[in-house]
C-alpha positions in Angstrom: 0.0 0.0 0.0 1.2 3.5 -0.6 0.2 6.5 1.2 -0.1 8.4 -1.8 -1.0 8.2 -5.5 -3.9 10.1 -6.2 -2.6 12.2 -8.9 -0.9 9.3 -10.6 -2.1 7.2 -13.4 0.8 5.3 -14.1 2.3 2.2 -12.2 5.5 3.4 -10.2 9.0 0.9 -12.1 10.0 -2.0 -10.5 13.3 -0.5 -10.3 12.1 2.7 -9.1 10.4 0.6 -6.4 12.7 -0.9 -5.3 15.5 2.0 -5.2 12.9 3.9 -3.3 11.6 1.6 -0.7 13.0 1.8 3.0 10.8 -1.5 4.8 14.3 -3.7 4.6 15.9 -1.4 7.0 13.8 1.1 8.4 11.3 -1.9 9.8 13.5 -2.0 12.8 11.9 0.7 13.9 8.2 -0.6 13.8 8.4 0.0 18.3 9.1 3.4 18.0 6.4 3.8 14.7 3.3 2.2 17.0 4.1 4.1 20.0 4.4 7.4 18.1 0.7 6.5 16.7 -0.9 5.7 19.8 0.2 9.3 21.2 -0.6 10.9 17.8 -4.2 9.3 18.0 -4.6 9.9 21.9 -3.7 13.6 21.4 -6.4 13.6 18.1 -9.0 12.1 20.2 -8.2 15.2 23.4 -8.5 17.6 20.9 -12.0 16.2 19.8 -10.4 15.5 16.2 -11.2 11.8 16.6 -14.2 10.2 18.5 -13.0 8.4 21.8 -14.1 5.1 20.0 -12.1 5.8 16.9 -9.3 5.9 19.0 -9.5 2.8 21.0 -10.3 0.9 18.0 -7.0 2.5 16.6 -4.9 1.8 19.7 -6.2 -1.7 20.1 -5.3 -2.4 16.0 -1.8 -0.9 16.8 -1.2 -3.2 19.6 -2.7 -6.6 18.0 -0.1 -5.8 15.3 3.0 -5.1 17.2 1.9 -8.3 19.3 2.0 -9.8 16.0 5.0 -8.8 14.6 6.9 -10.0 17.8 4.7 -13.4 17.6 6.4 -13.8 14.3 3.0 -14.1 13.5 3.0 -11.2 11.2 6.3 -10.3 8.7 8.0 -7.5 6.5 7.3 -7.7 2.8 7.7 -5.9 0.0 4.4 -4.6 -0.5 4.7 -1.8 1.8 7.1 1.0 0.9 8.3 1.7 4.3 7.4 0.6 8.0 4.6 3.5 8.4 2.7 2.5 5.1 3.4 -1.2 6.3 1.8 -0.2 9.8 -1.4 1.7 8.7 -2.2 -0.7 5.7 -2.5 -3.7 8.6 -4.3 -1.3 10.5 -7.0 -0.5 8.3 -7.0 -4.3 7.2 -7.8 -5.5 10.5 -10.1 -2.2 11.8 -11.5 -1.0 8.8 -12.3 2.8 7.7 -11.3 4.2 11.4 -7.8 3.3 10.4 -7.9 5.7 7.7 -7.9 8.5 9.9 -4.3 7.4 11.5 -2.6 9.7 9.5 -4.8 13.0 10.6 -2.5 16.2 11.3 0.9 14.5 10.4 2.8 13.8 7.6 5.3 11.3 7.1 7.9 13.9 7.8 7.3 14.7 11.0 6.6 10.7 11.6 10.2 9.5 10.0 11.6 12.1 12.6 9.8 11.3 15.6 10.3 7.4 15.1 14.4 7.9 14.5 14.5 10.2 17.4 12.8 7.5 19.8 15.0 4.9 18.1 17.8 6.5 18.4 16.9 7.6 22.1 16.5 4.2 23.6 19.6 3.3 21.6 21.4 6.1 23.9 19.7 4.2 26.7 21.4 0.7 25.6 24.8 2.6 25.0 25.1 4.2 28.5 24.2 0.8 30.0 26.8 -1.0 27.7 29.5 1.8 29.0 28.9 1.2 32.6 29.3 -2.2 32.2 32.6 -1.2 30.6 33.9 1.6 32.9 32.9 -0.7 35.6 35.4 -3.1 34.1 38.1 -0.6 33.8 37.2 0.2 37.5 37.9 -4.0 38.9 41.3 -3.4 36.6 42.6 -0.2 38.3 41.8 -1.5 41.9 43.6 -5.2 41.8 46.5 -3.4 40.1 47.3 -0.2 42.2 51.0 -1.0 42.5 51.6 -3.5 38.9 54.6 -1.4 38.2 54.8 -1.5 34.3 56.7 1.1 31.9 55.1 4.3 30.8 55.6 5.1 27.5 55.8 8.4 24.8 56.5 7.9 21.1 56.1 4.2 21.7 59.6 4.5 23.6 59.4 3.9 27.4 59.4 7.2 29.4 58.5 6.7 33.0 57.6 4.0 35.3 53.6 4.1 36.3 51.5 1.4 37.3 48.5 -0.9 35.5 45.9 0.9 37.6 47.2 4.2 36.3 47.2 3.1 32.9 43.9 2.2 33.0 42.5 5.2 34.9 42.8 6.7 31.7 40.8 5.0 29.5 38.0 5.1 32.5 38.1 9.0 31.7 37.9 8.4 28.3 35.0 6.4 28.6 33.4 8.5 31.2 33.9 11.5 28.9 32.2 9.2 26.1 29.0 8.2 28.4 28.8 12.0 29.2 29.0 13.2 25.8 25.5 10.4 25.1 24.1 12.3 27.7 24.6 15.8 26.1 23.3 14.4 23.1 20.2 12.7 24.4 19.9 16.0 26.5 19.9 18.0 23.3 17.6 15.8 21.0 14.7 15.5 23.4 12.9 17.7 21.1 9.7 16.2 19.9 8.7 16.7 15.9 5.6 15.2 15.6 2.7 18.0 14.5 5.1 19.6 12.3 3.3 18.2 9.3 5.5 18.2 5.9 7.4 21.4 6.7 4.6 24.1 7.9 2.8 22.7 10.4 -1.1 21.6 10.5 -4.5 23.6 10.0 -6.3 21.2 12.9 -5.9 22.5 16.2 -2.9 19.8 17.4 -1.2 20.2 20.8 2.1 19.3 20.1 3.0 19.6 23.8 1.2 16.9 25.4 2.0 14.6 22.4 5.5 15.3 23.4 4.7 14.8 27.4 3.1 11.6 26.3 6.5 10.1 24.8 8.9 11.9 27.3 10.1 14.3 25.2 11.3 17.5 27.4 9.0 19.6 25.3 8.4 19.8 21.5 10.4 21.5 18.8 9.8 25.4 17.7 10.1 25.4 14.1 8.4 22.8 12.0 10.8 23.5 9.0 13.9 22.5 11.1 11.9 19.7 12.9 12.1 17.5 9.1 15.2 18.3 8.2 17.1 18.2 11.6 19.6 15.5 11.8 22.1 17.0 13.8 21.2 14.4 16.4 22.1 11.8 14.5 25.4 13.4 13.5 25.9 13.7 17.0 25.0 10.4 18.2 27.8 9.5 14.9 30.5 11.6 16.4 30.1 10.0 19.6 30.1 6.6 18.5 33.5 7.8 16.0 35.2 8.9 19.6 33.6 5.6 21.5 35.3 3.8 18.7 38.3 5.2 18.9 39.2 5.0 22.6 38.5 1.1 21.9 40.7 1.0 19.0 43.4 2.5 21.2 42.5 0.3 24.2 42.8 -2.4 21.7 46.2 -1.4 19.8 48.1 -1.5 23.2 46.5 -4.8 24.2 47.6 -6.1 20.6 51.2 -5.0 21.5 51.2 -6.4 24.8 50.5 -10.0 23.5 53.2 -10.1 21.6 56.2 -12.3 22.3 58.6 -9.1 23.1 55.5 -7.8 25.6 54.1 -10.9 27.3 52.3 -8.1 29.4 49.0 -9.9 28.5 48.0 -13.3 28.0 44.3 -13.1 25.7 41.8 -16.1 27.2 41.2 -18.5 24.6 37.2 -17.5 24.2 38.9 -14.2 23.2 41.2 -15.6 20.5 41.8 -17.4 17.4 44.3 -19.9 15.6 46.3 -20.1 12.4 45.1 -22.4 9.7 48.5 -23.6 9.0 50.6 -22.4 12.0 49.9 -24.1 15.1 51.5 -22.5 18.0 49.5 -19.3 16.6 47.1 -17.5 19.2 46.2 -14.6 17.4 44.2 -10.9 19.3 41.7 -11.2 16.8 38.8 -10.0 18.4 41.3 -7.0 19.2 42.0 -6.4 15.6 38.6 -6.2 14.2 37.5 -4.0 17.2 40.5 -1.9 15.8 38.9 -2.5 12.3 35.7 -1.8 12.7 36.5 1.8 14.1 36.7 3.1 10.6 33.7 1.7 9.4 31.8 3.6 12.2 34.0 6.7 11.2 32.4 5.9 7.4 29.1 6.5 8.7 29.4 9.5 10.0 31.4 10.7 7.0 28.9 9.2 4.5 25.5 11.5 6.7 27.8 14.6 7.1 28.5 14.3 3.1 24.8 13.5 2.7 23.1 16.6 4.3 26.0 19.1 3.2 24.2 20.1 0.1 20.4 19.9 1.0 18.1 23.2 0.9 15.0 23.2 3.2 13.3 21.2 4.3 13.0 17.7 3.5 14.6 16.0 0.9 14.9 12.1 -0.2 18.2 12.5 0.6 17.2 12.1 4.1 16.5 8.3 3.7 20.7 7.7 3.8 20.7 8.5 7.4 19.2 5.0 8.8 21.4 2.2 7.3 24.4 3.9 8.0 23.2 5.1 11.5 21.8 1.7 12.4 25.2 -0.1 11.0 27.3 2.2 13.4 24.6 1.5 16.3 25.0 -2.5 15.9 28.9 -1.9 15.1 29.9 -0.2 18.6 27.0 -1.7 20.5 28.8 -5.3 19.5 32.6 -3.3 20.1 32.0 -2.4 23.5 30.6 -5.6 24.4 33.6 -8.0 23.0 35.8 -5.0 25.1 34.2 -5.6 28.5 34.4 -9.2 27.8 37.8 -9.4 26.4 39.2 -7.3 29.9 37.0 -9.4 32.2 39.1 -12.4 31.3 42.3 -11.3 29.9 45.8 -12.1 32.7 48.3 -9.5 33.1 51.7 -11.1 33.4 52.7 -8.5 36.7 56.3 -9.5 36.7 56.6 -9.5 33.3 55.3 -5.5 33.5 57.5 -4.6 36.6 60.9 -6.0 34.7 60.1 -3.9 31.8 59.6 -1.2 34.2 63.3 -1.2 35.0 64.5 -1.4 31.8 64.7 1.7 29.1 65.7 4.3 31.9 62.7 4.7 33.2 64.0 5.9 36.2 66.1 9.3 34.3 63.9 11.7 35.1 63.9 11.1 39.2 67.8 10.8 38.3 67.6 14.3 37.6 64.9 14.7 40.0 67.6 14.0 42.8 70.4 16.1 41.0 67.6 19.2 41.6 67.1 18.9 44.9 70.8 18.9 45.6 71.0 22.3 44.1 72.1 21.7 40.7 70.2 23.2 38.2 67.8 21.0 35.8 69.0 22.6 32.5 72.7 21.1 34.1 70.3 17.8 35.9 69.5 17.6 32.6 72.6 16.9 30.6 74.3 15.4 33.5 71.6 12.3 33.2 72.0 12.3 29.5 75.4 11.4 29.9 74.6 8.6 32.3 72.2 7.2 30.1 74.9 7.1 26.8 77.0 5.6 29.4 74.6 2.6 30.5 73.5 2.1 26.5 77.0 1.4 25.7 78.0 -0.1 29.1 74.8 -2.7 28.4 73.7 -1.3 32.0 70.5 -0.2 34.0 70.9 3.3 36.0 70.1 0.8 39.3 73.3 -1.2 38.7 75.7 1.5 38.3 78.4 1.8 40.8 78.7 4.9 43.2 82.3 5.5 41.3 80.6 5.3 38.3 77.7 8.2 39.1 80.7 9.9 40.8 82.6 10.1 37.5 79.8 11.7 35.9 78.7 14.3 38.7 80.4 14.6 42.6 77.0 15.6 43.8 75.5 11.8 43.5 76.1 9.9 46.5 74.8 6.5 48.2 71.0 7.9 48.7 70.6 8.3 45.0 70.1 4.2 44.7 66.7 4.7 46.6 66.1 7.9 44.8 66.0 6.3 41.6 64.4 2.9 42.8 61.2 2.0 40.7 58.6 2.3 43.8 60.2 5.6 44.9 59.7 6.4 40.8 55.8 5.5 41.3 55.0 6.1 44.9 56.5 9.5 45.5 54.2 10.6 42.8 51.0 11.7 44.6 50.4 14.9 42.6 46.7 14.9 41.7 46.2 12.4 39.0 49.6 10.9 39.3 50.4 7.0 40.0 51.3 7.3 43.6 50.0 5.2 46.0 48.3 7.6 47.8 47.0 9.5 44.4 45.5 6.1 42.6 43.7 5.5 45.9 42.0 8.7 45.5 41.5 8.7 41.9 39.9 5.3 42.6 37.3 6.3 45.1 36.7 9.3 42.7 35.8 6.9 40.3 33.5 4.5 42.4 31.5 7.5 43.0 31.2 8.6 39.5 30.3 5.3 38.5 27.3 5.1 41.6 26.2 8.1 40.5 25.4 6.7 36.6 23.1 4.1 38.0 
């Protein structure tokens, strides 16, 4: 059934058809479509534009055939054009003439953009639940590993010793920032469109507002033209989903690195790894890699809508129909990312020894070298250069700053003396660090109970 054709008197092409039609994907939505009726046709029936019986025969067809459609009793084919012409042609086929008034005061512009924004709401919903689960995660990781020494690294090259728990208290504000920016988003969007008709609005006497109460929208939008041809939401929801991807990509490149042979920081579970078809020994981070992957896919999407709606005059356009398939790819693609994360960190093992030799390797421990030169007076420009020379000795001595001799320090600077051992030890490197934010015992403890209150107050 189409919901238009009055003024044509030729068939529509196959092809045509086809290229045109949205059912295949946008049928997902069928949910949001019957909830956005029943509203339309309560606030019709308040507004004395329907008869109270009209109405609950409506709302009762409505229901039967979203009880249907989740009974498998009733399926998507291809003689509807999209899921509201699917909807309303059941409806009048199972109520008659009374379903034929569905449609009063709305358009489907104002119905496409009322169903994606309740789609894409309660996706928001699923997504800040999925992130919880992960930050909470990140949380278990950070507080059985507040002193798992392990290197610190810049350029790839190790810089400082830090500890696991620090590590990770990173990507929990990453992900913290990522549920907060869903929020904004959701915050923003909770506009309702419905009543907005086509582009100007309706001549029957609609009240938009308590349509909007009735779906718990904040309030409802004040300019039908931009209410059909808004989809800044959606870019939004795209660009948080982008950064959500990319903080797992990240996450996942370092966890690539750390099982390999050289690393042996990490050892992946086997329900979170493959084999080699021809190498046995092989136990490759797949799952790792094609969260890695996949991040540029979901950057696709939201390169492919901002490309899309670039060009497009007011206020609706065809065009428009682009935004669900690639918005509903990049909802399955991250919903399924974050998931395999939580999972993968849940039962991943983090070889602690392993991380705390590397720690003492690389000269991690330079910069409290110098540290120690400065609070003897020396200056750290001269600190600076005096430790640089240490270093070019031990790289071609084959030795660690911790196994130099006191002779050997003295021959480079008289001001070192038997203290600077413990100076330069890797928990005085870590735990003298209690600057805000910093690895120290003292400072992870409190950026831990920070973060256990953050995380209470998401629930």
């Amino acid at each position: 059934m189409k919901l238009w054709g009055g003024r044509f008197t030729k068939k529509t092409n196959k092809l045509v058809e086809n290229f045109n039609e949205s059912l295949s994907f946008d049928h997902r939505f069928y949910k949001q479509d019957i909830r956005g009726s029943i509203a339309h046709v309560t606030m019709l029936a308040k507004q004395n534009i329907l008869s109270s019986d009209e109405r609950d025969r409506i709302i009762e067809g409505l229901k039967s055939i979203e009880e249907d459609i989740e009974k498998g009793n009733l399926r998507f084919d291809d003689s509807s054009e999209d899921i509201h012409s699917f909807v309303e042609a059941h409806l009048i086929e199972r109520i008659g003439d009374a379903g034929k008034k569905l449609h009063t005061g709305r358009s489907r512009n104002d119905q496409v953009a009322l169903d994606m924004k309740l789609y894409i709401r309660d996706g928001i919903d699923t997504f800040k639940e999925l992130l919880y689960e992960l930050l909470s995660e990140v949380l278990h990781i950070m507080e059985d590993n507040r002193s798992t020494y392990m290197p610190g690294f810049t350029h790839l090259q190790k810089a400082q010793p830090t500890t696991l728990a620090h590590h990770f208290g990173a990507y929990f504000e990453m992900f913290l920032r990522d549920y907060d920016r869903l929020v904004s988003t959701r915050k923003r969007m909770n506009l309702s469109p419905l009543g907005s008709g086509a582009f100007a609005g309706t001549t029957y006497e609609l009240d938009r507002d308590y349509v909007a109460d009735l779906l718990d929208f904040d309030t409802a939008t004040r300019n039908s033209m931009d209410s059909v041809s808004d989809r800044d939401y959606l870019l939004e929801l795209l660009s948080d989903l982008s950064i959500i991807s990319m903080h797992l990509s990240r996450l996942s490149e370092e966890i690539i690195i750390w099982n390999t042979d050289e690393y042996r920081f990490v050892e992946m579970d086997d329900t979170y790894s493959t084999g080699s078809s021809i190498m046995p020994q092989k136990k490759n981070p797949d799952i790792a890699e094609l969260i890695r992957g996949k991040t540029g896919r979901v950057y696709g999407s939201l390169i492919s809508l901002l490309t899309a709606m670039k060009g497009l005059p007011l206020a609706y356009n065809k065009d428009m129909q682009e935004d669900k398939e690639m918005s509903f790819d990049a909802i399955d693609t991250v919903k399924s990312l974050i998931k395999l994360m939580s999972g993968m960190l849940s039962s991943m093992k983090f070889n602690h020894s392993r991380m705390e030799a590397s720690a003492k390797g690389g000269f991690t421990n330079a910069t409290d070298a110098a540290d120690y030169l400065v609070k003897k007076n020396v200056a750290f420009r001269d600190a600076h250069e005096i430790v640089g020379r240490l270093v070019l000795y031990g790289i071609e001595h084959n030795k660690a700053l911790d196994d130099f001799t006191l002779e050997e320090f003295k021959n480079i600077s008289e001001v070192f003396d038997k203290d600077i051992y413990e100076a330069i030890s890797l928990k005085t490197c870590v735990e003298k660090r209690n600057t805000k934010g910093a690895p120290g015992l003292e400072a992870i403890n409190k950026e831990i109970e920070d973060s256990k209150r953050i995380l209470e107050s998401l629930k």
